[in-house]
C-alpha atoms as a printed R data frame, in Angstrom:
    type eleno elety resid chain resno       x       y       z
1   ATOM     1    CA   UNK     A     1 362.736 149.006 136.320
2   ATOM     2    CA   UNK     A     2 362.717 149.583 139.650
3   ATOM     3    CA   UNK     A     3 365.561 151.485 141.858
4   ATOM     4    CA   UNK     A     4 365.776 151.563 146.276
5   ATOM     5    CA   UNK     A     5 366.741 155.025 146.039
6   ATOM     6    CA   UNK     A     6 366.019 157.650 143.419
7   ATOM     7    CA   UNK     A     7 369.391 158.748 141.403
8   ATOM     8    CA   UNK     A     8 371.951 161.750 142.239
9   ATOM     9    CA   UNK     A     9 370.182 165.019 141.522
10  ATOM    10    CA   UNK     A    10 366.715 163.688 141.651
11  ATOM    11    CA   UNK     A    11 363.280 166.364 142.207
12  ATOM    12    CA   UNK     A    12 360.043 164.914 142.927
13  ATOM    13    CA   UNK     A    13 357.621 167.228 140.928
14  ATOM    14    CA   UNK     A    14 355.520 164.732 139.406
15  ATOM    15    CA   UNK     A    15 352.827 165.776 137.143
16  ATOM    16    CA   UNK     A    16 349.246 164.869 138.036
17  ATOM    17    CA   UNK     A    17 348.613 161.872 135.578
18  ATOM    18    CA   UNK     A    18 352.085 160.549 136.781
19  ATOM    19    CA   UNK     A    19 351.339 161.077 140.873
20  ATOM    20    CA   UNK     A    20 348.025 158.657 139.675
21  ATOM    21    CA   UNK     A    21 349.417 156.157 137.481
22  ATOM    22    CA   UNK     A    22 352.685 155.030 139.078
23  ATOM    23    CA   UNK     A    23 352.344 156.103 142.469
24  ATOM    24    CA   UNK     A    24 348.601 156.618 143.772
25  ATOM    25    CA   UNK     A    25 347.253 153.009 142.041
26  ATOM    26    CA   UNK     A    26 350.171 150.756 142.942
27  ATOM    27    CA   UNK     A    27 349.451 152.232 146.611
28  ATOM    28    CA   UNK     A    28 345.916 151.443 146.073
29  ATOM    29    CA   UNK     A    29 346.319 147.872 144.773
30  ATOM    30    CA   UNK     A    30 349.076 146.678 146.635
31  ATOM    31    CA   UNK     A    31 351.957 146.871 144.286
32  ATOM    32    CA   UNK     A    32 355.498 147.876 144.050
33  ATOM    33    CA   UNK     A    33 356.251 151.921 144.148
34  ATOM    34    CA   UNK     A    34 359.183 152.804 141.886
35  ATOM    35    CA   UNK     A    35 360.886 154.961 144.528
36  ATOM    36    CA   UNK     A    36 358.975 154.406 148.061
37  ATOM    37    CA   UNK     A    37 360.207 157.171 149.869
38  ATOM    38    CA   UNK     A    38 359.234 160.216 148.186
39  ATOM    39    CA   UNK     A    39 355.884 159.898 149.093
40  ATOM    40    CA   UNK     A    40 355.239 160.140 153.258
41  ATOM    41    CA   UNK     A    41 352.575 158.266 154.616
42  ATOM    42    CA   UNK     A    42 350.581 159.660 157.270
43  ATOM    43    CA   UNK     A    43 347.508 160.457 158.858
44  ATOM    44    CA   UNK     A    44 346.636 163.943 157.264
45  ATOM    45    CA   UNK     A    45 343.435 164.103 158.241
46  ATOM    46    CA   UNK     A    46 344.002 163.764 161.731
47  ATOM    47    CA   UNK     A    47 345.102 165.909 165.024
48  ATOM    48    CA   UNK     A    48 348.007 167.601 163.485
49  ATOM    49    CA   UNK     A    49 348.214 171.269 162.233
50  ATOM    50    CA   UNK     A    50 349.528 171.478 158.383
51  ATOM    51    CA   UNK     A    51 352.277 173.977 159.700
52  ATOM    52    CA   UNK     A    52 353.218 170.785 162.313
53  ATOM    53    CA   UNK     A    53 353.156 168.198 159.252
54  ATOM    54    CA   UNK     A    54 355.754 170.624 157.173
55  ATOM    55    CA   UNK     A    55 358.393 170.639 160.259
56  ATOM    56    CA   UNK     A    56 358.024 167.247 160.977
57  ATOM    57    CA   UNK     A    57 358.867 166.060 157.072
58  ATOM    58    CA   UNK     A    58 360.369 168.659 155.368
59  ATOM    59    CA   UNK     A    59 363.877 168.063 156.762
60  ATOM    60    CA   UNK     A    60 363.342 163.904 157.061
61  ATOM    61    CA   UNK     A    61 364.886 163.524 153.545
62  ATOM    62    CA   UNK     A    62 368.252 164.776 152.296
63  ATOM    63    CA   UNK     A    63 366.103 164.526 148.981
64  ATOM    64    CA   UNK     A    64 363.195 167.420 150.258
65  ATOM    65    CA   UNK     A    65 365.184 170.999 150.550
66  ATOM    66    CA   UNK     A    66 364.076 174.608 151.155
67  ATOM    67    CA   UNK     A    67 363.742 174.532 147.364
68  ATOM    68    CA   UNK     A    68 361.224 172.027 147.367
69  ATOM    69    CA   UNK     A    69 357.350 173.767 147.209
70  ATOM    70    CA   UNK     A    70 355.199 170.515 148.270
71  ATOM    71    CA   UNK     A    71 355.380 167.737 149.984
72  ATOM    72    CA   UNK     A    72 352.757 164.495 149.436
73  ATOM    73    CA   UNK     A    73 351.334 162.289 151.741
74  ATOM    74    CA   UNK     A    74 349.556 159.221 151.421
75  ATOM    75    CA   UNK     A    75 346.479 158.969 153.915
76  ATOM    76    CA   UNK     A    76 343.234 157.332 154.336
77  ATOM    77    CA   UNK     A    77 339.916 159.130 153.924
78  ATOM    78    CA   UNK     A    78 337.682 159.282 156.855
79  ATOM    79    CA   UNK     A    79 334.566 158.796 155.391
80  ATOM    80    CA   UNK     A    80 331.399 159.552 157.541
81  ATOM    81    CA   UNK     A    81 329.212 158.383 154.927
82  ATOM    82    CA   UNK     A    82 329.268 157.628 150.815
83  ATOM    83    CA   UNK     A    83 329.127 161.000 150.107
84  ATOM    84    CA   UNK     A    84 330.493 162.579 153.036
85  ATOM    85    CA   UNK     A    85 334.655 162.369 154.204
86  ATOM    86    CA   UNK     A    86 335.826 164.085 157.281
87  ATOM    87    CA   UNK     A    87 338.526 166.957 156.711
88  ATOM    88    CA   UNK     A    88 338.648 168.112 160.085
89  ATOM    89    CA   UNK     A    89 342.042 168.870 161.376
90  ATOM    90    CA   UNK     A    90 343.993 169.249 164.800
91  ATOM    91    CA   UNK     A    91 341.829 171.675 167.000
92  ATOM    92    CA   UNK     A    92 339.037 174.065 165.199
93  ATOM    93    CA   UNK     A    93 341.102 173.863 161.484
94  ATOM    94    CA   UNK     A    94 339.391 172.010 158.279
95  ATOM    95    CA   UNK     A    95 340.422 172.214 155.047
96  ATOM    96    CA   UNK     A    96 338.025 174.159 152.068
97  ATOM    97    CA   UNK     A    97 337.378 172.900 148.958
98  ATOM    98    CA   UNK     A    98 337.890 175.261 146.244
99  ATOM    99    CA   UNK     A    99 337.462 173.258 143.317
100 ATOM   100    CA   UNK     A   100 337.456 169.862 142.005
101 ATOM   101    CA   UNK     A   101 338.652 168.793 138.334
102 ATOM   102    CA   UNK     A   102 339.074 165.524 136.769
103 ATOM   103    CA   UNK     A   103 342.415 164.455 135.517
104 ATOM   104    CA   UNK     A   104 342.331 162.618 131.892
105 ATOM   105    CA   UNK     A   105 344.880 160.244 130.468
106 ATOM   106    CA   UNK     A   106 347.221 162.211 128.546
107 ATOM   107    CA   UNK     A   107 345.824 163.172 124.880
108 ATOM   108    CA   UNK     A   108 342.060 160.859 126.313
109 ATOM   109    CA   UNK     A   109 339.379 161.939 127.449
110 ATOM   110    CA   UNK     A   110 339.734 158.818 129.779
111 ATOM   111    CA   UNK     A   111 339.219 159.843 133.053
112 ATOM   112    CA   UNK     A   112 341.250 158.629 135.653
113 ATOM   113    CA   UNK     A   113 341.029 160.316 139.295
114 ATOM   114    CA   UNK     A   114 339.864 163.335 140.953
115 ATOM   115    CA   UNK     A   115 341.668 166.355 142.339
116 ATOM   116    CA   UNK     A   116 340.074 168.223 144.210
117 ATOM   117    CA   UNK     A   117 342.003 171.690 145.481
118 ATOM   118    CA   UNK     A   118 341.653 173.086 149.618
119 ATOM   119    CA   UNK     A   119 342.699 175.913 151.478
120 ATOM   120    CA   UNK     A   120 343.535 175.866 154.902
121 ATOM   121    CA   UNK     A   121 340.824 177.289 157.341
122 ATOM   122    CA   UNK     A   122 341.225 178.278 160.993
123 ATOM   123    CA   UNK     A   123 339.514 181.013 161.991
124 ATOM   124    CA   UNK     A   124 341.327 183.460 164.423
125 ATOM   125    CA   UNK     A   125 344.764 181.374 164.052
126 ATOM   126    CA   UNK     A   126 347.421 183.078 162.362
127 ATOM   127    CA   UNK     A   127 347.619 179.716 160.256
128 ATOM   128    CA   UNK     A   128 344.304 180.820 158.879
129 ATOM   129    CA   UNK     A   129 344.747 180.634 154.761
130 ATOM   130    CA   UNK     A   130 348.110 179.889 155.267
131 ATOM   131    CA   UNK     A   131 348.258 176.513 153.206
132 ATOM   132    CA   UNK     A   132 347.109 174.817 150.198
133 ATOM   133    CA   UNK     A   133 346.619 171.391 149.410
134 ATOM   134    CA   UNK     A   134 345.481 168.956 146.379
135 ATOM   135    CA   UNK     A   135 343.633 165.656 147.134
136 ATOM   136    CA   UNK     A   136 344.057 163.335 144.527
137 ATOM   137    CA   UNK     A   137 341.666 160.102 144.442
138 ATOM   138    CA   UNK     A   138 340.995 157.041 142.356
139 ATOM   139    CA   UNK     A   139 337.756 155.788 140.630
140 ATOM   140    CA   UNK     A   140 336.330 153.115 142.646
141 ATOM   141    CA   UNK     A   141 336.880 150.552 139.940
142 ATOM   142    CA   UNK     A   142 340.586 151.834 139.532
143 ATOM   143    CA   UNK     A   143 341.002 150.591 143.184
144 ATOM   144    CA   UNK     A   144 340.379 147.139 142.280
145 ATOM   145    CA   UNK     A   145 342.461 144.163 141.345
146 ATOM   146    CA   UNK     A   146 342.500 143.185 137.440
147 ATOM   147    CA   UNK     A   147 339.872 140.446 136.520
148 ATOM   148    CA   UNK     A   148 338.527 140.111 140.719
149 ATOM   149    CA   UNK     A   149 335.143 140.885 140.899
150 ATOM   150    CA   UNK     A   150 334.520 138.470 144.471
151 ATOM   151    CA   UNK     A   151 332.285 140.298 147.405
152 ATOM   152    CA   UNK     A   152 335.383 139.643 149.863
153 ATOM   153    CA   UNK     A   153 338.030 141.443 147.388
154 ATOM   154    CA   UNK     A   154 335.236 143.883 146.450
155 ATOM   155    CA   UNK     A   155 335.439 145.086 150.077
156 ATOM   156    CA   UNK     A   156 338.970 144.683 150.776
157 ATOM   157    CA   UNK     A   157 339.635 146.548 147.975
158 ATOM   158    CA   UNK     A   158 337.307 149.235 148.236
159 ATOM   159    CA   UNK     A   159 339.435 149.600 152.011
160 ATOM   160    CA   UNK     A   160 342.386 150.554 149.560
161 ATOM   161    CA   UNK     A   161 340.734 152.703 147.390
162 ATOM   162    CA   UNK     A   162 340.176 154.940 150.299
163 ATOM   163    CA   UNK     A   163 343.804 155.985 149.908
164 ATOM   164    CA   UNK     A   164 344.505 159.154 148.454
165 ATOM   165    CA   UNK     A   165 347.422 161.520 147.880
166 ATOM   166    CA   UNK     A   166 347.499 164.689 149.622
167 ATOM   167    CA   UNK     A   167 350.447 167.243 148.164
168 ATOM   168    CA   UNK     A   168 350.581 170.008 150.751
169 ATOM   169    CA   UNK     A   169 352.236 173.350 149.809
170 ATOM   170    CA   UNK     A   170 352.590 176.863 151.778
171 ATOM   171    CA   UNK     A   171 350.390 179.874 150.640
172 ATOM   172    CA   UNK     A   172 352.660 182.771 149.612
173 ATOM   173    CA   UNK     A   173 350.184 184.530 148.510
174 ATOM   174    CA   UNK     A   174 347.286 184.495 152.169
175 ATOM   175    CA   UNK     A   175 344.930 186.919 150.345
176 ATOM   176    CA   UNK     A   176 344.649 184.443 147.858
177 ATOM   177    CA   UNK     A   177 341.814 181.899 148.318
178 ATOM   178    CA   UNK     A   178 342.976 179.494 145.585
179 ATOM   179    CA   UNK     A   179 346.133 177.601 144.394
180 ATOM   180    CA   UNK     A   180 346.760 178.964 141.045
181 ATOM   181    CA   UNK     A   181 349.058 176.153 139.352
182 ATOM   182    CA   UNK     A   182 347.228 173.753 136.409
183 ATOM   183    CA   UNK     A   183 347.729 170.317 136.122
184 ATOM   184    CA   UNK     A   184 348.650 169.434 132.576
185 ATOM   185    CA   UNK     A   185 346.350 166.479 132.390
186 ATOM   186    CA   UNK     A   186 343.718 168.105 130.675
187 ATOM   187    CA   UNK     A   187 343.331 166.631 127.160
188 ATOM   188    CA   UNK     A   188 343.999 169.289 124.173
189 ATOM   189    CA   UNK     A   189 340.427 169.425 121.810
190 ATOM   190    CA   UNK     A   190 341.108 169.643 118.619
191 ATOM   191    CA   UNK     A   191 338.560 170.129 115.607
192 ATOM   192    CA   UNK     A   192 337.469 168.021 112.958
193 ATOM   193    CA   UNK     A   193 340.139 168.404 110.213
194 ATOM   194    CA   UNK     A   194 337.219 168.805 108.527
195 ATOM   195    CA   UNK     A   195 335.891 171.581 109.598
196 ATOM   196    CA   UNK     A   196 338.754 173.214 110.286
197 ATOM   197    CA   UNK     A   197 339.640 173.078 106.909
198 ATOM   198    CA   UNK     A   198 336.290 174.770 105.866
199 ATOM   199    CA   UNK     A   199 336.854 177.433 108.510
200 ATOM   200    CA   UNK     A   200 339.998 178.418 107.049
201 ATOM   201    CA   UNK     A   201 339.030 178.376 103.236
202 ATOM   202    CA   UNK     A   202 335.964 180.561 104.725
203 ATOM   203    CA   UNK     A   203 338.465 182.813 106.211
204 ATOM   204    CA   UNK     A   204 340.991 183.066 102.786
205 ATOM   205    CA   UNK     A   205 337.857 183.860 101.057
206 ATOM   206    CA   UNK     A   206 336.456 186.781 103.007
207 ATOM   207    CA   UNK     A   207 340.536 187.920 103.187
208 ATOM   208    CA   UNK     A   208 340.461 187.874  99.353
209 ATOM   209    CA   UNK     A   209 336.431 189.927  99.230
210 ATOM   210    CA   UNK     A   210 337.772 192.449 101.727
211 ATOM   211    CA   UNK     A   211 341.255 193.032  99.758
212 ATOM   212    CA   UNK     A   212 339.237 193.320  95.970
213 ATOM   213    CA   UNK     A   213 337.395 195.942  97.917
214 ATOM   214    CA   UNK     A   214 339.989 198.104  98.981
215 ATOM   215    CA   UNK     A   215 341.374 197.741  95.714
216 ATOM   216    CA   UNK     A   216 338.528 198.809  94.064
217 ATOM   217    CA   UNK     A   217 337.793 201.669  96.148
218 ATOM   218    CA   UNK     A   218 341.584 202.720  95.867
219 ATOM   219    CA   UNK     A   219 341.397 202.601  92.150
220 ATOM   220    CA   UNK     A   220 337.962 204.666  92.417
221 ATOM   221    CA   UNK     A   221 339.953 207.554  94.186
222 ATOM   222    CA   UNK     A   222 342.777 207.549  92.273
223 ATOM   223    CA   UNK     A   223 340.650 208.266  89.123
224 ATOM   224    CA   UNK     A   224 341.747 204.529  87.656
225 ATOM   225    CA   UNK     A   225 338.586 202.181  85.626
226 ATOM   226    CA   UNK     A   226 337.917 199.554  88.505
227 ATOM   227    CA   UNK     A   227 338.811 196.165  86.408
């Protein structure tokens, strides 16, 4: 079901297999978002500063309040090459990447997109560390159309898989180089029920050695026949 405007009382604080699933591959492919504006779209990577980005959007939406921490943008990579993507941004800032993880389908070890983490960088501007921001991206073959494998859709498509989600967020911690929230994509590992089972009679048994031996030695102190 969709809705034109999210409900009374509605946060956007999706988690990161949610941002991917209903919002960054329906963007991708050309389909319907469930609420279309909670997510800006912009040009992030281009001549504005992030602190110029915040102040323009951060008051455009009754729904985005001091109490909200990010706001996400959808933008187009630049990409210099297949490898390489332009982050440059405004005049002498670029954004750093810190890390890069791969987000699962929940309880999978599907994967499903990227995110990759930045820090603001601006040497000698007092904006210098002063933001954080996620990129999340799609799988080339997540970008394309069920069942179309043609060389025309093949490149239009590939066009829309350049889109990405950017979720910027102030640092309130400068001396910190890294943003320290997790994404609770990653898949739980259990063991073999199996194994584990082994493991724990292994355990009850060296339990039971160590507690005959303490008897033993108690009984052997206290004068008493060990039985």
């Amino acid at each position: 079901m969709y809705f034109l405007a999210p409900p009374a009382g509605f946060r956007f604080q999706p988690e990161a297999e949610d941002l991917v699933q209903f919002y960054l591959l329906p963007k991708a492919t050309g389909q319907q978002l469930p609420f279309p504006d909670v997510i800006f779209e912009w040009d992030f990577y281009g001549e504005k500063q992030p602190s110029e980005i915040w102040d323009m959007f951060v008051h455009r939406h009754h729904r985005v309040d001091e109490t909200q921490e990010d706001l996400f943008f959808f933008t187009k990579l630049k990409c210099l090459s297949d490898s390489s993507v332009d982050r440059s941004v405004g005049s002498g800032g670029s954004w750093s990447n810190e890390s890069c993880k791969t987000i699962y389908k929940r309880g999978t070890r599907i994967p499903i997109a990227q995110m990759r983490k930045f820090r603001y960088v601006n040497p000698g501007s007092s904006q210098d560390g002063a933001w954080l921001m996620r990129e999340y991206s799609l799988p080339i073959t997540k970008a394309l159309p069920a069942g179309d494998s043609s060389s025309s859709s093949s490149s239009s498509s590939s066009s829309s898989s350049s889109y990405v989600v950017c979720r910027l967020r102030k640092n309130n911690r400068p001396d910190s180089d890294s943003d320290s929230d997790s994404d609770s994509s990653e898949p739980e590992i259990v063991p073999h029920s199996g194994n584990q089972s082994s493991q724990k009679e292994k355990r009850t048994g060296n339990k039971k050695i160590t507690e005959n031996k303490k008897t033993a030695r108690g009984r052997a102190i206290s004068g008493l026949p060990a039985k």
